[in-house]
C-alpha positions as CSV (number, residue, x, y, z in Angstrom):
1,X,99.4,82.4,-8.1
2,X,99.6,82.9,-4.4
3,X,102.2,85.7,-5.1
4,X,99.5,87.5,-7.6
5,X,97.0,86.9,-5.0
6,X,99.6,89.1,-2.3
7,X,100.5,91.6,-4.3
8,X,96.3,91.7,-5.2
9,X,95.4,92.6,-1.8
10,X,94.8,95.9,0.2
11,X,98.1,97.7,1.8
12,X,96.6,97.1,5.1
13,X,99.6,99.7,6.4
14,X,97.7,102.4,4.4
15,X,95.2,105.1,6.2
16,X,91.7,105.5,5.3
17,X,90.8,108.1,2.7
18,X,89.5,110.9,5.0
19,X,92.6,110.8,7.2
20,X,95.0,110.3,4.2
21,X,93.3,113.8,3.6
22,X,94.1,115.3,6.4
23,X,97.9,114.4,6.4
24,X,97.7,115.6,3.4
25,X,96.9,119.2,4.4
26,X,98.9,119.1,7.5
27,X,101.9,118.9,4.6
28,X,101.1,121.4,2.5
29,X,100.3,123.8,5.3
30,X,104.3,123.0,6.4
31,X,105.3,124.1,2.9
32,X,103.6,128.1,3.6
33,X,106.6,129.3,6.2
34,X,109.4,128.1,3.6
35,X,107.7,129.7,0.8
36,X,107.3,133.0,2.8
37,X,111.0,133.2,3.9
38,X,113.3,131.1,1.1
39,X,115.8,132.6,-0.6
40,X,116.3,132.2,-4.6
41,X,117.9,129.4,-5.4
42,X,121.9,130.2,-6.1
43,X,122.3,129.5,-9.6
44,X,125.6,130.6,-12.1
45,X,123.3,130.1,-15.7
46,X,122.1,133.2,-16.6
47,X,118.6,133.7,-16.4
48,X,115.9,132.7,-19.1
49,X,112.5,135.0,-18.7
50,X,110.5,133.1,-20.9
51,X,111.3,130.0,-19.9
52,X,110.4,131.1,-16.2
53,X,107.4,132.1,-16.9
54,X,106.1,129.3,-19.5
55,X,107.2,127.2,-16.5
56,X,105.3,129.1,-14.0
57,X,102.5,128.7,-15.8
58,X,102.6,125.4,-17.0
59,X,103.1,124.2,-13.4
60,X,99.8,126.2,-11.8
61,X,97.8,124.7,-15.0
62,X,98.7,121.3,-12.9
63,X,98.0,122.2,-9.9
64,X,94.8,123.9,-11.4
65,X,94.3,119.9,-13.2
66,X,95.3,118.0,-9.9
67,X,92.7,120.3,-7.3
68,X,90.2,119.3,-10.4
69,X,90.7,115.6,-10.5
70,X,90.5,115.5,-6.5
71,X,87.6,117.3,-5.8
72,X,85.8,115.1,-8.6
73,X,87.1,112.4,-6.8
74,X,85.8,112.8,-3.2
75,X,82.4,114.8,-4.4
76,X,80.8,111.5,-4.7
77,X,79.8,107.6,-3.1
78,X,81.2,106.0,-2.6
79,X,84.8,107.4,-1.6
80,X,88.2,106.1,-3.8
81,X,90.1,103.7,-2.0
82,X,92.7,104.1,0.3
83,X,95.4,103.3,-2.9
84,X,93.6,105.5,-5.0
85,X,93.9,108.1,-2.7
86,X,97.3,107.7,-1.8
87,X,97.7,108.1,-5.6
88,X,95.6,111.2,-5.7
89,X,97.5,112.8,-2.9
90,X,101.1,112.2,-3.9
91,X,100.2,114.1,-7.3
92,X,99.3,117.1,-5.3
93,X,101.5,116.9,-3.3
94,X,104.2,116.6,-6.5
95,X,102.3,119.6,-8.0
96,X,102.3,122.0,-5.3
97,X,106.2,120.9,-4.9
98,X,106.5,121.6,-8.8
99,X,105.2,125.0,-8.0
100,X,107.2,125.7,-5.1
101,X,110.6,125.1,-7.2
102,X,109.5,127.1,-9.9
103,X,109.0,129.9,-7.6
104,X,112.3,129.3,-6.1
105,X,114.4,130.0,-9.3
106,X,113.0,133.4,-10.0
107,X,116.6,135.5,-8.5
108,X,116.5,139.1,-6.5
109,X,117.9,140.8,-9.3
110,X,115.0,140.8,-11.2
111,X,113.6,142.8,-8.6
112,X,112.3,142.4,-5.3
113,X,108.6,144.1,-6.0
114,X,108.2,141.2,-8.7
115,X,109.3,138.6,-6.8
116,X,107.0,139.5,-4.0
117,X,104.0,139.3,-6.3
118,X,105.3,135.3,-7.4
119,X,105.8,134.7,-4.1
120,X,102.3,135.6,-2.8
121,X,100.5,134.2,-6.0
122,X,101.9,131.0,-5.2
123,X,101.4,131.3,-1.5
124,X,97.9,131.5,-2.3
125,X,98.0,128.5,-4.7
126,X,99.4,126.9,-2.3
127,X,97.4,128.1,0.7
128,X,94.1,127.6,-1.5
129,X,95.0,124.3,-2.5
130,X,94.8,123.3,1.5
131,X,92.0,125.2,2.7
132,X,90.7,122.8,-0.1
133,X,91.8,119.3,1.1
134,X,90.8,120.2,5.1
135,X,87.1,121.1,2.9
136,X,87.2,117.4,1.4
137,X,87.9,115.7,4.4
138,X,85.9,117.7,7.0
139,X,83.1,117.4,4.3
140,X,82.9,114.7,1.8
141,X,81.1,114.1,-1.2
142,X,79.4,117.2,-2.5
143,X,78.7,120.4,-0.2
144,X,78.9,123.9,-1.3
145,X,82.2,124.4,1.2
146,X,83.9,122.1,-1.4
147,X,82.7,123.8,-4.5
148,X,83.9,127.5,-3.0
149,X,87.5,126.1,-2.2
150,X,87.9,124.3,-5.4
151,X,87.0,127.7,-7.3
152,X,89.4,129.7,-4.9
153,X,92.3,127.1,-6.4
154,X,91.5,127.9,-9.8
155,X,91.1,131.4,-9.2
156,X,94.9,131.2,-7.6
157,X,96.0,129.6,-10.6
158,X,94.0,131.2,-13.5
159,X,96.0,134.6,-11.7
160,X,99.2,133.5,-13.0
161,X,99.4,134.5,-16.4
162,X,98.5,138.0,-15.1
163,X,101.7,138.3,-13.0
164,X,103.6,141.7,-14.6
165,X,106.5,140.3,-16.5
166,X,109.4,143.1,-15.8
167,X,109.6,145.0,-12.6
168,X,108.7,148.3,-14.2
169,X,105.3,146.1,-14.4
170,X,105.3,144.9,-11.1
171,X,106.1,148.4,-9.9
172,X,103.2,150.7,-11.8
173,X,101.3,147.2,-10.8
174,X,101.5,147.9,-6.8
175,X,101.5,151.8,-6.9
176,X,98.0,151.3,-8.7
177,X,97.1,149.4,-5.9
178,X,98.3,152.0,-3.5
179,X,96.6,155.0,-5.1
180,X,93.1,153.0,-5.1
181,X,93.6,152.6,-1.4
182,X,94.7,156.0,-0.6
183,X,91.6,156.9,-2.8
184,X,89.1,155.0,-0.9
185,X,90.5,156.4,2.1
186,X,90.3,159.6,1.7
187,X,87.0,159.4,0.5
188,X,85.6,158.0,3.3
189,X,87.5,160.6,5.5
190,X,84.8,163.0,3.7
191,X,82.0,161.0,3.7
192,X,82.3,160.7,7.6
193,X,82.9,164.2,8.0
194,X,79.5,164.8,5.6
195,X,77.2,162.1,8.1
196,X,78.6,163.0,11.7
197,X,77.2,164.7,13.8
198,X,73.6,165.7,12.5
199,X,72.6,166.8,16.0
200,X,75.0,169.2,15.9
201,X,72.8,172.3,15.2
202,X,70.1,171.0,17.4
203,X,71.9,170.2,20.0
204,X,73.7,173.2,20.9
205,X,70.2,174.5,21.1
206,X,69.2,172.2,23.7
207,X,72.2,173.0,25.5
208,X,71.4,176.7,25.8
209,X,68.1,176.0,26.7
210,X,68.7,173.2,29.0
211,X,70.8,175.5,31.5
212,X,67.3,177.1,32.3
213,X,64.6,174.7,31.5
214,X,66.9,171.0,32.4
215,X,66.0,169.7,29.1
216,X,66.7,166.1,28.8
217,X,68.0,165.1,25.5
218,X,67.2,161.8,25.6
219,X,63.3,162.5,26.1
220,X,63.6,164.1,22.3
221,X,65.5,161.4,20.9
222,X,68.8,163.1,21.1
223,X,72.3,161.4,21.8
224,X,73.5,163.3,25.0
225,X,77.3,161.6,24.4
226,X,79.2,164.3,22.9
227,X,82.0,161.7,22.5
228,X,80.4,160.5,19.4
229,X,80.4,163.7,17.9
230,X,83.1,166.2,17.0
231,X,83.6,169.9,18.9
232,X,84.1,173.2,16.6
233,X,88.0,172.5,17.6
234,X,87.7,169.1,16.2
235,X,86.1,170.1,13.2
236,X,88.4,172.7,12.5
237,X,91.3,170.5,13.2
238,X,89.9,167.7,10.4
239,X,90.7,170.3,7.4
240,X,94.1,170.3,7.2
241,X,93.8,166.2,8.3
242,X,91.6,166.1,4.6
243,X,94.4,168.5,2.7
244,X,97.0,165.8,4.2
245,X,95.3,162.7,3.2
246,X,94.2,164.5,-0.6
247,X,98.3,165.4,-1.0
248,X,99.1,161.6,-0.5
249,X,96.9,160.7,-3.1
250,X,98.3,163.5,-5.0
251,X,102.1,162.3,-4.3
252,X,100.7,159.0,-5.3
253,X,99.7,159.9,-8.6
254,X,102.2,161.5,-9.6
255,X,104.9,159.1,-8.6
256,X,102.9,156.5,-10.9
257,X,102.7,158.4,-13.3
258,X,106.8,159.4,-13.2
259,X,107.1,155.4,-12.7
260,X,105.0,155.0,-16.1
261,X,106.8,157.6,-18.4
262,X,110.3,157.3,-16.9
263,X,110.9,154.0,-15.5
264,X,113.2,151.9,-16.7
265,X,113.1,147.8,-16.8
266,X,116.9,147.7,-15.9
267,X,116.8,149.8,-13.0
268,X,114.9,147.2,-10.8
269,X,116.7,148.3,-7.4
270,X,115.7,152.5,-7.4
271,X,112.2,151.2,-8.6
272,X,111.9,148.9,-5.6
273,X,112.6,151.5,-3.3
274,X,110.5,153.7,-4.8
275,X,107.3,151.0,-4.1
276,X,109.1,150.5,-0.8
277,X,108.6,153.6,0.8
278,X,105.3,154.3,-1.5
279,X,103.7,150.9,0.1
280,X,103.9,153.3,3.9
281,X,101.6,155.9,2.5
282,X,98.2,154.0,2.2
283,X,98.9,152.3,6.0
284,X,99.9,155.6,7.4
285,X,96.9,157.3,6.0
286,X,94.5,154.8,7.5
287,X,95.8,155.6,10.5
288,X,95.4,159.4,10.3
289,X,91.9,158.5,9.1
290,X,91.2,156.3,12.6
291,X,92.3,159.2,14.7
292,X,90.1,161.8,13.8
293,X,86.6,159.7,14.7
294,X,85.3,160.8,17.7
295,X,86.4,161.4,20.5
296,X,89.2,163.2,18.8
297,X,92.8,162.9,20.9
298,X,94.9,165.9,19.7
299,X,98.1,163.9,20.6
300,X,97.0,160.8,18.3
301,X,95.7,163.0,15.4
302,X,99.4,165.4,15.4
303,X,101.7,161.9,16.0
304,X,99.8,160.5,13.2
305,X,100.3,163.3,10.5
306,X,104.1,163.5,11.6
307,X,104.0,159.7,10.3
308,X,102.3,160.5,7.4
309,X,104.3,163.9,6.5
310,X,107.5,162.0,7.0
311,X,106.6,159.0,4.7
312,X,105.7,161.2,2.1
313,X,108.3,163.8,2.1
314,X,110.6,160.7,2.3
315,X,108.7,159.2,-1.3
316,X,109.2,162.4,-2.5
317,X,112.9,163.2,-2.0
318,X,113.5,159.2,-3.2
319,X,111.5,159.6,-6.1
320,X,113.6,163.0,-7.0
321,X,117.0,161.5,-6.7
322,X,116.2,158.2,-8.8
323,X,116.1,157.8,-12.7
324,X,112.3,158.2,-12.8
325,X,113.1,161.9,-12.5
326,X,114.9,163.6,-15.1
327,X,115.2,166.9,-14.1
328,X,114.9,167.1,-10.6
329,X,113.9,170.4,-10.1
330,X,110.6,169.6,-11.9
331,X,108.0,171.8,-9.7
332,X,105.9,169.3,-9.0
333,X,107.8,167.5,-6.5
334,X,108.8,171.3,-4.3
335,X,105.0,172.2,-4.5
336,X,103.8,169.0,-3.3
337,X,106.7,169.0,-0.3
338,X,105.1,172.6,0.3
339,X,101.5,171.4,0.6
340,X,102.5,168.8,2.9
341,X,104.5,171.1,5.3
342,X,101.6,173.4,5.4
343,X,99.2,170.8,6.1
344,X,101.3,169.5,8.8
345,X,102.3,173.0,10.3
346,X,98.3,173.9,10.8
347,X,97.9,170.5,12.1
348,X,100.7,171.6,14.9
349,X,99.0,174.9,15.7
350,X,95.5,173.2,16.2
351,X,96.8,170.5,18.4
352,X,100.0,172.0,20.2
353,X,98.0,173.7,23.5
354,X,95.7,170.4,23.7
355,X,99.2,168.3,23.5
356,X,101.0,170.4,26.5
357,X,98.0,170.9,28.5
């Protein structure tokens, strides 16, 4: 009886709920770095797709169950108890571990560009799951907070079964991606070039009458910094920056679309260069876009369309010499190269006395 009675009580070596909690997250935040950088495990069996992938999702449907049962758990008065919680926290623990090793068995030579997306849907599985333990025990019981992180888990997890299953997938996937945010770009490129500088007319009015009468333009409500708005030269000089930045999305396309009709599953290594390289464009166009806000640096915009023309003559001649291109002297690819060089030669002319002066 005095044995039961022992074995009845409280582990007094056991930390309260709340700090339980936040051990908790302090491990599963230790798990992100390994997950970034590990390596497939080494393996001689050959390997099964649909068993990867059944387990894969099988594992994020309990870590989707485990993020449930906790946050029903601590949403309410009064708190589990300190064994209850070490309970709780050892299953997510064992879930996000499950995860972890699933991950870890998908091999390089199923291609990289897929095993990047695994590797960042469980990173954010992960990640989610311990933004949502630091919610629980920074704010128990119920808060909105909780409620936000708990949805971000199952929002990670519910993304799983949407992964692409070959590395064609993967690749027509991230290309996609790329082409939106080329898009978006370049679109905004012309919308800035539409809304600057609506003082433009009116100004160089003022300036002509200013000489003689010392107008101020601030007493009518003008901007007198011509910093924030772009000179003739500057204007003329964003035209060919447009034609570059509307020839990346065309490159864009039409590699996806090569990618789509041409690629093949098998050839995992030519279509992860191909997304290599393609993944430069959308970055380097960004920039192009920064440089021509006002004030406009010659020597910033001309170093930032070299970037750009090298990335995507570089796409281009890697798209040509890999499988996605049957006949390589397909016309498309030679006219696009053209529009590029053009775009980049004007872009010298407007900038080169500016850049040696």
């Amino acid at each position: 009886m005095e044995s039961a009675a022992v074995s009845a009580a409280p582990d007094a070596t056991l930390d309260p709920p709340l700090e339980q909690l936040r051990h908790l997250a302090g491990e599963l935040r230790q798990l992100l770095p390994g997950v970034r950088v590990g390596e497939a495990q080494e393996t001689t069996k050959e390997f099964d797709r649909e068993a990867f992938w059944r387990r894969f999702n099988e594992a994020a449907v309990t870590v989707s169950r485990e993020a449930t049962t906790l946050t029903v758990a601590f949403s309410r008065l009064p708190l589990p108890s300190p064994q209850e919680t070490q309970r709780f926290c050892e299953q997510v623990h064992a879930a996000i571990k499950a995860i972890i090793g699933v991950y870890y068995l998908f091999p390089k030579d199923q291609g990289i560009t897929l095993r990047k997306l695994v590797r960042s849907a469980t990173l954010d599985i992960v990640d989610d799951m311990a933004q949502l333990v630091e919610a629980l025990y920074i704010n128990p019981a119920q808060s909105p907070e909780n409620l936000i992180s708990y949805n971000s888990v199952w929002d990670a997890c519910q993304h799983v079964p949407q992964i692409p299953k070959d590395n064609k997938a993967a690749a027509l996937s991230v290309l996609t991606k790329s082409v939106d945010l080329v898009k978006d770009a370049h679109e905004e490129m012309e919308q800035a070039v539409e809304e600057c500088d609506p003082y433009c007319g009116l100004l160089n009015d003022i300036e002509e009458d200013s000489s003689d009468n010392h107008v101020d333009e601030d007493i009518l409500g003008c901007p007198n910094n011509r910093d924030s708005y772009w000179s003739e030269e500057d204007q003329e000089l964003i035209i060919p920056c447009l034609a570059l930045a509307r020839a990346s999305k065309a490159c864009l396309k039409k590699i996806r679309l090569s990618v789509a009709e041409n690629g093949k599953k098998d050839q995992v290594a030519q279509l992860d260069d191909i997304v290599d390289i393609s993944d430069e464009i959308s970055p380097s166009v960004d920039d192009l876009a920064l440089s021509i806000y006002p004030p406009v640096c010659p020597l910033t915009v001309q170093i930032n369309s070299a970037k750009l023309a090298s990335v995507l003559k570089k796409a281009l001649e890697i798209t040509k010499a890999s499988h996605v291109t049957p006949q390589p002297e397909d016309s498309w690819i030679p006219l696009l190269i053209n529009a590029v060089d053009h775009c980049m030669n004007r872009i010298k002319e407007l900038t080169q006395n500016e850049v040696e002066s």
